[in-house]
Each structure stands twice: as C-alpha cells, then as structure tokens.
C-alpha positions, 0 to 999 in steps of 0.5 A, spaced: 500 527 524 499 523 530 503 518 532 501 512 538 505 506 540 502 500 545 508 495 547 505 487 547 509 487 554 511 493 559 515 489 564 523 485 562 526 481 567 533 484 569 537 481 566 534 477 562 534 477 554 526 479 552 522 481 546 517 487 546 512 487 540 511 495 538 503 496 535 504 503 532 498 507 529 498 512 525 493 517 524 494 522 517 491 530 519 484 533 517 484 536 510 486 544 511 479 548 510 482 555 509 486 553 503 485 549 496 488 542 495 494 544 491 495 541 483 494 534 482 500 530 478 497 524 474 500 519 469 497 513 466 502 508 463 495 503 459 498 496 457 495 496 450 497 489 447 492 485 443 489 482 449 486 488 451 482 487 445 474 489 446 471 490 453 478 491 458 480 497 453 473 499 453 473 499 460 479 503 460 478 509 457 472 510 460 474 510 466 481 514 464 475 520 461 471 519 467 477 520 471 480 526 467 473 530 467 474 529 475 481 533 475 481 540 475 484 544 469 490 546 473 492 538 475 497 535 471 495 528 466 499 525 461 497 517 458 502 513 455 501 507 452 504 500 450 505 494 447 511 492 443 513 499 444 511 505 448 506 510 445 505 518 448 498 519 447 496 525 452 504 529 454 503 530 461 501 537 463 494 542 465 489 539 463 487 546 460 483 543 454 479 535 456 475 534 449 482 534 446 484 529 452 478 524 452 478 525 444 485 522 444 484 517 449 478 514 446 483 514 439 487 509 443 486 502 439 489 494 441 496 492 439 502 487 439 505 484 445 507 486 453 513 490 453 511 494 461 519 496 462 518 500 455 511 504 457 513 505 465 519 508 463 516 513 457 511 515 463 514 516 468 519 521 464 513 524 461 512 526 469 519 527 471 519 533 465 512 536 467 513 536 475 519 540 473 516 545 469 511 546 475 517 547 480 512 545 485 515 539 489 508 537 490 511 529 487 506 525 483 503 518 482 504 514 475 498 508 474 500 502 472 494 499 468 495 492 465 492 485 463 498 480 462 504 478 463 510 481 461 514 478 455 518 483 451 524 489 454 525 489 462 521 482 464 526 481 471 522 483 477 527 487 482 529 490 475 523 494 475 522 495 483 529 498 483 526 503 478 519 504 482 524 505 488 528 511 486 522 514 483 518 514 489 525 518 492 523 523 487 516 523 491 513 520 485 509 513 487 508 507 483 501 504 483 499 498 480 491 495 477 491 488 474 486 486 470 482 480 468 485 473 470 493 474 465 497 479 469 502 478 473 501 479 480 508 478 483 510 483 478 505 488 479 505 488 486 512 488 487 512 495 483 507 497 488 510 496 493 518 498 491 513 504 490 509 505 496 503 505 492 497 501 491 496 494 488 488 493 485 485 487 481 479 488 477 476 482 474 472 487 469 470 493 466 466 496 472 471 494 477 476 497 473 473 504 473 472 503 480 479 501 482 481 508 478 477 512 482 479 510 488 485 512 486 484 518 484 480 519 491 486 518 494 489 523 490 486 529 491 485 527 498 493 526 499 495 531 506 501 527 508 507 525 502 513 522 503 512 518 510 517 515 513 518 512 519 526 511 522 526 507 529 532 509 533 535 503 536 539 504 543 545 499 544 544 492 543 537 492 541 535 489 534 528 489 530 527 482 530 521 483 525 517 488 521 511 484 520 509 490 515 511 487 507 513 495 507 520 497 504 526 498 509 532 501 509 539 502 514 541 508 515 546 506 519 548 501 524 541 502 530 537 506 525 532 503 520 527 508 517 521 505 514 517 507 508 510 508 508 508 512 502 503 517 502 497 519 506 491 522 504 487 526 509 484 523 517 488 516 513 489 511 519 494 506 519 497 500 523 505 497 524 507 492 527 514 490 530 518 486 534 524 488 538 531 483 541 531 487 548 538 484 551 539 483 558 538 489 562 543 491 568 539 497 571 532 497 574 527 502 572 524 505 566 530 504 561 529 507 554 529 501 548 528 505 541 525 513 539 521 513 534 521 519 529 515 520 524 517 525 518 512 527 513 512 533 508 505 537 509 501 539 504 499 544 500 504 548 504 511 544 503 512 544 510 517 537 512 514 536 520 517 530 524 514 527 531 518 524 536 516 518 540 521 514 545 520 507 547 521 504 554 520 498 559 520 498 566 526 492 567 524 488 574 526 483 578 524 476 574 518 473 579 515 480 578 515 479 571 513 472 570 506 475 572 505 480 566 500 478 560 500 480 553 497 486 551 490 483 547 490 489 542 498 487 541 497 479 542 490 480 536 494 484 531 500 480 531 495 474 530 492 477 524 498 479 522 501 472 522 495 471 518 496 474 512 503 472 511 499 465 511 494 468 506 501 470 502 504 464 502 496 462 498 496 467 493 503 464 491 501 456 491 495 458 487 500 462 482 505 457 481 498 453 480 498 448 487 490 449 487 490 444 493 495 447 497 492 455 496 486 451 499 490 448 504 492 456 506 487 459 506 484 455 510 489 456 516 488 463 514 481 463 516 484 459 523 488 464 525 484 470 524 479 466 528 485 466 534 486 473 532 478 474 534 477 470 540 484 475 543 481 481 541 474 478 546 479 481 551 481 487 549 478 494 553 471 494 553 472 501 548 477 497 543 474 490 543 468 492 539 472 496 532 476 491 533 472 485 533 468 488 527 475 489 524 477 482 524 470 478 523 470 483 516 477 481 514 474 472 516 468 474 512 472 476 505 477 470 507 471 465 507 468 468 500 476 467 497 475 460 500 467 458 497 470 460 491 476 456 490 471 451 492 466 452 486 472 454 480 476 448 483 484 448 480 481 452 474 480 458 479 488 458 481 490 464 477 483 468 480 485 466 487 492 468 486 491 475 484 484 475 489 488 474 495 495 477 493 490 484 493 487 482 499 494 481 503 497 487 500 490 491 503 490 488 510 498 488 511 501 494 507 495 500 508 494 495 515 489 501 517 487 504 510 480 506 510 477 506 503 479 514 501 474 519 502 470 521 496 472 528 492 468 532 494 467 536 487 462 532 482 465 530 476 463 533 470 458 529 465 459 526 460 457 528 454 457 522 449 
C-alpha cells in the first residue's frame, strides 16, 4: 500500500497559530499473480414490496442470475428479500448448484409494503453464519437493492447506520442501489456510508444491472480490507476538518482513525484535511502528525501498516509571509468545497426546494471552475490529469444542471438522488476509478 501526503504550506511562522492542509493519496497494491483470489462472500438483501412490481424486479433478477453465473462455485451467495417481511430465498453459501439458485431467483414475485430493517438484518444474519462456517476471516459485502422508502420496522436513520457500522467492524461492508425515482437516498446512502461501501442510483432496469456489476467487479478484485487511516496528533494540534464525509472515530485524546473501507487492486484514492498548528517556539523542521495506514492484504491475511510523519519548517514571520499555496492542494480543497455545495443541493431538491437545488448546482459548477483555473498552475506532469479530472467532473455538473432546466420542479426527486450519488463518488471514493472488469467471462445464459 502506497501512502503519499502534499501540505498546502510547508513554512509556519514561529510563533504564530496556522493551518496546514494535508492532500493524501492513496494507492491499493496490484493483484497477486502467482495466487488465486480467495472466495468471494455476497448477500443481497432485494426489496420486493409492490412497487417493484413489473419492469424494476424483472430487471433485478436478471441482474442477480447474471451476476450469480459470474461467481465461482466456491464464492458464497445468499438472496434475502423483503417487503412486509423478510424472506430467505437463496441461504447463503457456495454456489455449488447455479440452476437451483437462478430457479429460485426467478421464483421471486412482488409483495406489500417496506420494511428495509426486517430484510438487512435477515441478511446479514444469513452472511454472519456463512463467513462463520467458512472460518476464513476474508468478510464479506451485503447488497442493499431497493425502490422506496421505508414504511414499516426500523425507519430511523442512525438506527440503521449504527448496524451497518458494526457490521463493517466484523469486515462486512454494506452497500446500497436505489432504484427508480421513490427511494430514500439519505437513508440509503447513510447505510453505505456507516458501511464504508458504495451508494448507486439506477434509474432503470439497464442501469441496475450495470450498478450490480460493477459492484460485483470491485469485489472479486478486492486486495486491501478493513482500510483505515489513524492521524496521530502531537501536542496541541487539532484536525480543524476532514473534508472527506467518511467515518471518524477518536480513539484517544490526539488519535482519530478514519475508515476508508475496502480497496480493490491498483484502487487509487484521495483525503483531504486541515490541521490547527499552534504557535510553535523552536525554528527548524518540527513534526506536526504521523500518519498510519493499516490494511489486511488479501488472500493472505496478512495485517500491514504504513508509517508516514507530517512536518513543517517553523521560520521567522517575514519569511513565511512570501509562501504560496500548493495549487494541487489549494485545487483539491476548492473542489472539495464543491461537493459540499452539490450536497447541500441534493438535500433542497429532497425536501423539494427545486429553485434552491438549482441555485446550488450552480454555485457548484462556480467553484469547480476555481478549483480548474488553480489546478492551471499545478507541475507541468499533474496539471494535465488534474484538469481533465475537473473538467470531467464540471461536465457531469452542467448535464445535472440541463436536467433540472428541462424536468423543471417535477425533476426535484431525480435530481436529489443524481447529485447525492454524484457527491458520494466524488467526496467519499475522492480518487476511485471504476473497478477493473473480471477477467473471467461470465457463463451464458441459457433461457
């Protein structure tokens, strides 16, 4: 695991509060050639409630017999389902005989009303009891997959977060597709998040089936588990902000650790914070914070942290009055204040402030447009990718944008789960590039 760190500012003035910004990239290890991936774990969790009714759970299990012919026979698959109640359909385990599993996939038919908490919890039970049967400590991912909101059990939010948390403390990572214009995005992506796995809007069958893929690709790419990164504070130096929405926990007093999830092979991703240096009394290189990447490497189990110290170089006021910003840094925090403005949009247009979501996204495309003209001043072999990153990233924001302008408030619930998926790319996974593709062909399917 390769762990880089730029500072917005190297020089502090002696005796003088300041504030570093740290950029830290981070890089996943290539896959392992000379072994095998080890057995994937998988357990969907389908909502089955009446709205799914026609094309959506069509499209579901297609996507789901798709996916199940991809897998080996030694990975694990279970299907729970739900909708007044949670159904096993497919009790997790080796998928040793597929026609029975896509028979009973297909066997699924709509139902009543929502109940998410009753069908997660079947699930992840069902996931528990396989990964302890197979002992291998390798963890596992559920698949949340549903199309409405929530309107019978557990409907509080941090409820279900807290779960999705603890789960991810016995390496099982939550994540979530909604799909169609009814879900409830902030549930949803809050379970992703608490998670540490993906949110995915699908707008249709198609987009489904390639949201499903693509997690499956992760997947059976995955390298690196149970990520984390702890930033060990020296005296007196606080994290001002972690501009990053990932989840945080103090450990002790100057020890937060971040969780970053799982990483899957040659995955690349971005952190941004800010420190509170205090006044510093000594001249000379002074270290502000250590940084500590930890990981458990797969197949092999083996845990493996990477040490990183943070310094700056405390000098005399005049001199550091000259200093300039990093660009790359100054561009990152610019595009990251960016998505917290396209975050505040997606909640307008939720609570179904159409001309304030549109107000938003405009500002959004604004600072991205700051965060472009400072990357113009990046080193020459950065400047490129980096520009290319952001002018990526204002083209999706100008689509999101025409939308609104031709579904006009009628658009608010489209627009609210497109630019909540949209800021949870772009700020959680910061860096994430689409996974590589398995390189095993799926089976065909013979129907």
């Amino acid at each position: 695991m390769k762990l880089n760190a730029l500072l917005d500012v190297t020089l502090v003035a002696h005796e003088t509060e300041d504030e570093v910004s740290v950029l830290l990239e981070i890089e996943a290890p290539a896959a392992p050639t000379d072994t095998g991936r080890p057995p994937a774990s998988f357990q969907v969790v389908l909502d089955r409630s009446g709205s799914m009714a026609g094309a959506p759970l069509a499209g579901a299990q297609q996507a789901l017999i798709d996916l199940v012919r991809r897998l080996d026979p030694a990975d694990d698959f279970g299907l729970v389902t739900f909708d007044d109640a949670a159904q096993v359909v497919v009790p997790t385990g080796p998928l040793t005989d597929k026609d029975a599993v896509v028979a009973a996939i297909r066997s699924v038919v709509p139902g009543g009303t929502t109940d998410l908490s009753a069908g997660y919890l079947r699930g992840l039970r069902e996931l528990r009891r396989a990964l302890a049967a197979r002992g291998a400590g390798t963890g596992g991912t559920v698949l949340v997959v549903s199309d409405g909101h929530v309107n019978a059990g557990v409907r509080d939010v941090a409820t279900l977060a807290a779960v999705t948390a603890q789960a991810y403390g016995e390496r099982i990572v939550t994540s979530t597709l909604g799909y169609g214009r009814g879900y409830d995005e902030t549930l949803l992506a809050a379970l992703a998040r608490s998670g540490s796995g993906n949110h995915v809007y699908a707008a249709d069958p198609d987009a489904a089936g390639a949201a499903i893929a693509g997690e499956v690709d992760g997947l059976l790419a995955k390298v690196a588990q149970g990520v984390a990164l702890t930033v060990a504070l020296e005296p007196s130096v606080e994290v001002l902000r972690l501009f990053n929405d990932l989840p945080v926990h103090t450990l002790e007093p100057g020890r937060v650790m971040i969780e970053l999830g799982d990483l899957y092979a040659a995955e690349r991703r971005k952190l941004l914070l800010t420190l509170r240096v205090p006044a510093l009394a000594g001249l000379g290189l002074a270290r502000v914070a250590t940084l500590e990447l930890a990981h458990v490497e797969l197949p092999a189990l083996i845990e493996h942290t990477v040490t990183l110290p943070i310094a700056v170089n405390v000098v005399p006021g005049d001199q550091a009055a000259g200093r300039v910003p990093d660009p790359v840094v100054t561009s990152e925090k610019l595009f990251q204040l960016a998505q917290d403005v396209k975050r505040q949009a997606s909640e307008a247009f939720e609570r179904g402030e159409f001309a304030r979501g549109q107000q938003l996204i405009d500002r959004t495309r604004k600072d991205l447009d700051d965060a472009a003209a400072a990357a113009g001043s990046a080193p020459e072999a950065l400047r490129a990718p980096l520009q290319a990153e952001i002018a990526a990233e204002i083209g999706e924001v100008e689509k999101m944008a025409r939308l609104g302008e031709i579904s006009g408030p009628a658009g608010a619930p489209v627009m609210s789960k497109l630019t909540r998926e949209s800021y949870h790319r772009a700020n959680r996974k910061r860096g994430r590039a689409p996974a590589p593709e398995a390189t095993d062909a799926p089976e065909q399917d013979d129907r």
